[in-house]
N, C-alpha and C positions, 0 to 999 in steps of 0.2 A: 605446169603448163596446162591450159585450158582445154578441156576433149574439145568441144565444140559439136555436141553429137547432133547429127538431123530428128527433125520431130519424129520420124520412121524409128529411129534409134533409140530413140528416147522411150517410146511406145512402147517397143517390143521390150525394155530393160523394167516398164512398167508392169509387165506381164509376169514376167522372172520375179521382181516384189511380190505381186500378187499370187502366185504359184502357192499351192499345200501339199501337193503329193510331189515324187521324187520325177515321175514322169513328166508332168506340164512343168517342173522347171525344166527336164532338160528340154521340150520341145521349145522353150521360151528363149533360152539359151541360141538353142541352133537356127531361130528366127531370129536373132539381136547381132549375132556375131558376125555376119554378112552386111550388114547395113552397119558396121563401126566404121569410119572412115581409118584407114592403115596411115599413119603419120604421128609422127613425134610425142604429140600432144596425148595419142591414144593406145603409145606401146606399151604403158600399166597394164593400165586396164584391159586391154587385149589380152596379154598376159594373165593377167587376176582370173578371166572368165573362160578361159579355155582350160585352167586348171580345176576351176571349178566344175566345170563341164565333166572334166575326165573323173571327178572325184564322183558326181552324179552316176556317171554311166558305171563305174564300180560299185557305185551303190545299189544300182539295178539290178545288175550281174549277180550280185550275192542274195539278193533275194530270188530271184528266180532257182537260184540252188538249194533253196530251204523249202522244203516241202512242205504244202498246209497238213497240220496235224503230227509232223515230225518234230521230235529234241532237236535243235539245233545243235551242233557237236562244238559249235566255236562258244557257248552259252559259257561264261565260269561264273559260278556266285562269289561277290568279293566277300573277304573276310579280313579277318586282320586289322592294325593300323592303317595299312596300305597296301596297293600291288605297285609292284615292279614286273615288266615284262622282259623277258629275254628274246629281242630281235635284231635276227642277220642273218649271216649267209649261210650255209649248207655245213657242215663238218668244221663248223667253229667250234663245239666241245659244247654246245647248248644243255645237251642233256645230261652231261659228265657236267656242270656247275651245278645245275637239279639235284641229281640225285646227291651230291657231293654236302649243299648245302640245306638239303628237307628231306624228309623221310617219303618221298614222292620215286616211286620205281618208275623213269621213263624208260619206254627202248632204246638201249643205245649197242650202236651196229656199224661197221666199216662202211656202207653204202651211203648215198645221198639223200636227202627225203625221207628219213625213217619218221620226222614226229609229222603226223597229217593232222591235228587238233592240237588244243593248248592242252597242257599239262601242268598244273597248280599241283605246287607244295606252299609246306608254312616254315619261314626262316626264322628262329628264334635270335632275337637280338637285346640283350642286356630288360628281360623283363617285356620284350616288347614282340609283338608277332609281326609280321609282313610277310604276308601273299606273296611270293614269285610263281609267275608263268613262264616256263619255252612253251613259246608261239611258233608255229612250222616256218621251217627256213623262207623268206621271203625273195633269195636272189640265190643261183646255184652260183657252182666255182669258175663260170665263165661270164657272170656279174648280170645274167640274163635272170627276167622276172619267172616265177614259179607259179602253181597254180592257188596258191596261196596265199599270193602278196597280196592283191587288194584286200582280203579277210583279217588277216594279219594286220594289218595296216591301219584298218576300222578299230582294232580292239585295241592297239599299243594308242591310238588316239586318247580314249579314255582312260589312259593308266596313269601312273601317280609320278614312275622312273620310267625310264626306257634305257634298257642294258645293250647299246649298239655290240653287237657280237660280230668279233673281225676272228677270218681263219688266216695263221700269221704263215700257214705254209703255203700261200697265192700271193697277192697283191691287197695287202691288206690297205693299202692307202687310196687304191681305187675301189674298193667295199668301202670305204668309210663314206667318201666322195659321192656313190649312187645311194647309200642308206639315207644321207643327208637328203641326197635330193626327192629319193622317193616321197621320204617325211614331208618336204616340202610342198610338192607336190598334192598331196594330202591335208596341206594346212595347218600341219604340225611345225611349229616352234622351238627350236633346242633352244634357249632361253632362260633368265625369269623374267617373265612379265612387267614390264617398265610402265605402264597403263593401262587402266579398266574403260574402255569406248563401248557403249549404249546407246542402242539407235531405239526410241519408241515410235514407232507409224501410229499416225492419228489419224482419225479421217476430215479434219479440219485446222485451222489456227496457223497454216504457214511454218517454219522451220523454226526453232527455241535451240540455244546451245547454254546449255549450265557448264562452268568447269572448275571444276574441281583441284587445282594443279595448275600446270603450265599447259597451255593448248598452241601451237606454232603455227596458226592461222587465224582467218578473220571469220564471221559470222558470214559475209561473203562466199567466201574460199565454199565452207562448209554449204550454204544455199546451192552453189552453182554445182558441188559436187552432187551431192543429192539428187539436184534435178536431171542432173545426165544420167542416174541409173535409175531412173521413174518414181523418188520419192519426191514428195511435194510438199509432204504435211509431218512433221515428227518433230521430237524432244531429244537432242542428243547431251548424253552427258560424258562429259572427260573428267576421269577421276587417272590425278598423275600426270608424268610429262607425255606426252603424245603429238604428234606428228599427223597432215592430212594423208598420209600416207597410213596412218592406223586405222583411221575412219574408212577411208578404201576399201583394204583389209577385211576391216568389219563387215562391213557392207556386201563387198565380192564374192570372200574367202570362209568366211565365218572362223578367224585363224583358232589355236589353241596354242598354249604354251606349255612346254614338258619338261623338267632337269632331264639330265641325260646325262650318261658315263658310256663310255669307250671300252671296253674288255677285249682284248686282241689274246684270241687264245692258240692255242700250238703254239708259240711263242721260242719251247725250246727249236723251231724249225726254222726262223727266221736269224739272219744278220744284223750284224750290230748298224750298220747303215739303213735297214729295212726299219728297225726298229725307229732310228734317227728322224728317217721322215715320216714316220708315222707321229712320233713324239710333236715334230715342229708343227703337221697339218693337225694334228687334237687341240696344239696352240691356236690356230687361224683360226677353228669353227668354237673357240674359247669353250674346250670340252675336257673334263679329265679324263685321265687314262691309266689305265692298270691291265698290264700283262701277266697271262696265268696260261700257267700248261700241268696236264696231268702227270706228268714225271713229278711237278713240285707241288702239292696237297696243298700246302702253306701259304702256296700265290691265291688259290681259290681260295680258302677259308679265310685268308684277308679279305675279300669280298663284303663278307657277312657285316663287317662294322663299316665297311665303304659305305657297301647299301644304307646301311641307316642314314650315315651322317649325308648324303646327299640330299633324303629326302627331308632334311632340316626338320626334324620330329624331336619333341622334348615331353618328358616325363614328367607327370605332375601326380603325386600322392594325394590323397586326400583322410585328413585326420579327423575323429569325433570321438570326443567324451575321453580324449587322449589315446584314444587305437588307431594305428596308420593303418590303411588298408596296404594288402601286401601287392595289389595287381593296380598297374598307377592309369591315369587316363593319358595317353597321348594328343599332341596338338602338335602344331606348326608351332615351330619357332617365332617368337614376337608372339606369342598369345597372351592376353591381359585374362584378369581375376573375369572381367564379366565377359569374356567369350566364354573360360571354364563351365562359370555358372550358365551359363547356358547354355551348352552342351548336356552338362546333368539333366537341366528342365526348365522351361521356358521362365515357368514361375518362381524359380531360384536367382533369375537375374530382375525379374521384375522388381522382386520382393528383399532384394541383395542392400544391406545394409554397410556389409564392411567385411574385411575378413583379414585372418592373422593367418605370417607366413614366416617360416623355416626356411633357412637354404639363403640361396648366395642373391638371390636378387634383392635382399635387403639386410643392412647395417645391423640391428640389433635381432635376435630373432625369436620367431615369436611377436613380432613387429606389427602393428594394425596398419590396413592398408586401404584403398578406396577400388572402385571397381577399376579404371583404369591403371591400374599398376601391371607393368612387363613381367610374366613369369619366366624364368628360365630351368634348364633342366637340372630334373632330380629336386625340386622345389616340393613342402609340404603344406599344403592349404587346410586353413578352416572358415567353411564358409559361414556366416550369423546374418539369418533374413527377419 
């Protein structure tokens, strides 16, 4: 349905585009959102930008508590193949999975609020490292935000998993319920990512849509949206199936997309019916789910290959002059011979002729292959440039 927004509307949503600092968006924001007319047409995007808004003003908030010339304490250097974050609620067992699964010593204490900064350890998994953080609990045990959820919140954004941590001796399906929404909230997507949406602002040439995929709108749709949040001029490209409700999104929200798993720990505290609805609601928000309590070692240390395979990471050796190396390079799943090679180095994929593969994604082995060939894991490559 069409906003229909007034030129006043329009204006101030032009401002908000034009905005660089975190400030003159919000002040762009709080000029535009008063002048939205409230009706049918504009309960998205009303929606879209007051979440936006709230995400801006937690973003302000966290800088004014970082001191010029101070360490930030939320600062982690990634390492690893990947991070996975540990975020939830208060005395879910966060730092008993830590310490359980990295040689990372957090405090852990009967009280609430013991971890106040993240705490990185390194998970070894079959050859392969990943980073896990507990992140300070971002909801206590009466599902109320902490002083630490907007911070927390910012970092689990840019992480690789997101480990929702439910404490199974509360309400764990109402933890599950507010984490989602917080995430939400934040722009965060439990997810994968179904399309890649690209807004380029121009300062000329009128609106251009390339797509790449399936796009569920018209060049129209896209014009009329655009000019209701004050762009005029840009290139949008849809790679995938996508929706005008992505472009929104984009545009609004600036969304992210995260895998995510469910860990409901105390576990032995809970009912078989507690469990039940928590099982059916992991179903609704189509999320796995694994329960672990410290009585059983064995439900945690299941983790450690959870983690991996969630983050869809595959193992790729690479051989020369007939010696495998012993430490492999990790990729995403679906990765071809010329992402490998370039990964190594730019000029390995430039300069990429062909290369011969071991392992199961090909019939004979030892097999010659071209750059686009699918790697699969535990595959051994030779590259010839």
């Amino acid at each position: 349905m069409p906003a229909n927004l007034t030129a006043e509307a329009q204006a101030a949503l032009a401002k908000y585009q034009q905005a660089r600092t975190v400030e003159e968006k919000i002040r762009a924001l709080e000029e535009a959102l008063p002048l939205i007319p409230d009706h049918k047409g504009t309960e998205r995007m009303r929606a879209q930008l007051k979440t936006t808004l709230a995400k801006l003003k937690r973003e302000a908030e966290r800088r004014k508590t970082v001191k010029v010339g101070r360490h930030d304490e939320f600062t982690v250097r990634r390492e690893g193949a990947a991070q996975a974050v540990l975020f939830g609620v208060t005395n879910s067992g966060k730092s008993t999975i830590l310490a359980s699964l990295t040689n990372a010593k957090p405090t852990i204490a009967p009280y609430n609020l013991t971890t106040v900064k993240p705490v990185p350890g390194m998970v070894w998994v079959e050859d392969v490292e990943i980073q896990l953080v507990e992140l300070p609990s971002v909801l206590t045990d009466k599902l109320e935000e902490t002083p630490f959820t907007s911070r927390s919140l910012a970092f689990a954004r840019n992480s690789d998993l997101i480990l929702l941590t439910l404490d199974c001796g509360g309400d764990p399906v109402g933890q599950l319920d507010k984490l989602v929404s917080l995430l939400d909230d934040g722009g965060v997507v439990l997810r994968e990512r179904q399309s890649t949406v690209s807004v380029e602002k121009k300062d000329s040439g009128g609106v251009r849509l390339v797509v790449f995929g399936n796009f569920h709108a018209t060049l129209k749709d896209v014009k009329d949206l655009l000019e209701d949040v004050g762009i005029r001029h840009a290139v949008v490209k849809i790679y995938g199936d996508a929706t005008l409700d992505d472009l929104e999104d984009q545009v609004l929200r600036e969304k992210v997309y995260r895998r995510a798993l469910i860990v409901a720990g105390r576990a032995d505290l809970a009912g078989r019916d507690v469990l039940e609805r928590l099982a059916e609601r992991a179903g609704e928000y189509g999320l796995p789910a694994i329960v672990v309590s410290e009585k059983d070692p064995e439900s945690i240390e299941s983790l450690r290959n959870i983690i991996f395979k969630s983050l869809k990471l595959i193992r790729i050796y690479t051989q020369k002059d007939g010696v495998i190396t012993r430490r492999p390079i990790v990729v995403q799943d679906g990765a071809t011979v010329q992402d490998l090679a370039r990964l190594i180095h730019k000029d390995f994929a430039e300069n990429l002729r062909y290369a011969r593969v071991w392992g199961r994604s090909v019939r004979i082995q030892g097999q010659q292959v071209g750059p686009t060939h699918r790697l699969v894991d535990g595959d051994i490559i030779e590259l010839h440039i």
